[in-house]
N, C-alpha and C positions, 0 to 999 in steps of 0.2 A: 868628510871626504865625499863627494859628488860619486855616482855609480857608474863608473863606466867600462869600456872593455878591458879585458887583461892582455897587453900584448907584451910588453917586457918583464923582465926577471923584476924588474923596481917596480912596474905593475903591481904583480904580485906580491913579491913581499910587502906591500902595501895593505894589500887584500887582506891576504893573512892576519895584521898586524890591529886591521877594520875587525875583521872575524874576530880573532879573540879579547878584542874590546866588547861585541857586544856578545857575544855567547849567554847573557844571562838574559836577554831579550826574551819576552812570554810572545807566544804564538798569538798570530791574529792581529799585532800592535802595529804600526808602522814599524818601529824597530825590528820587528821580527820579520819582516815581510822583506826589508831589506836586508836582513840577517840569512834568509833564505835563498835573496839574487845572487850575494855578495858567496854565497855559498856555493852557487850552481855555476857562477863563472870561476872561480877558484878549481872546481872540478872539471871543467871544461878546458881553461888551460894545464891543469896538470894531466888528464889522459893525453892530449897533445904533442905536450914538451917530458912528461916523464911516464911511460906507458909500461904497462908492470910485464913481464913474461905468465906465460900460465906456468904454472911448477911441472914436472916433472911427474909421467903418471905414476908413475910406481913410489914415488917420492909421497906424492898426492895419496896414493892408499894406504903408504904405512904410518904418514902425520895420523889421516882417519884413525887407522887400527889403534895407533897409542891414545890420542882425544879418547877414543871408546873403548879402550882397555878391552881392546880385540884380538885374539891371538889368529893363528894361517886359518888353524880349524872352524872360526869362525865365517868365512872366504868360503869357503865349501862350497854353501848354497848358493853362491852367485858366480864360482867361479868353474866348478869341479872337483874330482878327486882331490883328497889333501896331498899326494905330488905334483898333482896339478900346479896345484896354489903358489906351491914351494917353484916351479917351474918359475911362473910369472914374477914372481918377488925377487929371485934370481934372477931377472930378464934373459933368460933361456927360452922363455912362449911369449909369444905377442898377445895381446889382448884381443877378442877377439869382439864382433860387434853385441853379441850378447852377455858377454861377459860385464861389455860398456852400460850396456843396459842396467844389466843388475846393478851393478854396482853405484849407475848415478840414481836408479830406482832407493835402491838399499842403504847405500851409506849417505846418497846427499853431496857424492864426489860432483861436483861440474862437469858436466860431457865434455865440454869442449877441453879440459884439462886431460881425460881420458884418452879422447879423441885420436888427441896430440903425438899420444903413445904410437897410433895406429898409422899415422902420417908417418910420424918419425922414422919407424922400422921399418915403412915400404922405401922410404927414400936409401 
C-alpha cells in the first residue's frame, strides 16, 4: 500500500489494516519509519472524524481516587476540610481554581478535564 492521506472511512480502514500488518516492524527500519507515518495519519484522521469528550470532572477525580485506592480524606490537601471534599464529590461546590491546581498538581488529573467542571457550572 502506497502512503497517502486518509480521507474516507475505506481510507482508513485500510490504514488500520496497514498498521496492524506491520506492528512488529523495529524502529529505525524503513518498515518502521512508515509504520510511524501510517501511524500519525491514522491519528490525525481519527481526532478529526471521531474526537473524544473530556470526562466529567468529578467523574475524572473519583476514576483517580479508585486507580489510587484513595479515600475523600485523601482530597483534603488539595481540596479542603473533609465536608469540603464531600461538598465537591456531591457536586454541591464548584471547583475552585486552586482546588484545579492541586489536584492536576497532585493526582495528575488533566486541567483541561478539571477546567471543564469550572466552565460547566458557570454556564
Amino acid at each position: 500500500m502506497e502512503i497517502k492521506p486518509i480521507k474516507t472511512k475505506s481510507d482508513y480502514r485500510h490504514a488500520l489494516k496497514e498498521v496492524e500488518t506491520s506492528m512488529a516492524a523495529r524502529a529505525g527500519t524503513p518498515e518502521g519509519e512508515r509504520l510511524d507515518v501510517l501511524v500519525t495519519l491514522v491519528e490525525a484522521f481519527e481526532r478529526k472524524h471521531y474526537p473524544l469528550e473530556l470526562p466529567d470532572p468529578i467523574e475524572a477525580i473519583k476514576f483517580r481516587m479508585e486507580q489510587s485506592g484513595l479515600t475523600p480524606k485523601d482530597l483534603v490537601p488539595m481540596i479542603g476540610q473533609i465536608n469540603r471534599v464531600y461538598e465537591v464529590l456531591n457536586r454541591r461546590r464548584p471547583l475552585t481554581l486552586q482546588m484545579i491546581r492541586r489536584l492536576h498538581r497532585d493526582l495528575g488529573i488533566p486541567a483541561e478535564s478539571l477546567i471543564k467542571a469550572a466552565e460547566h457550572r458557570a454556564a
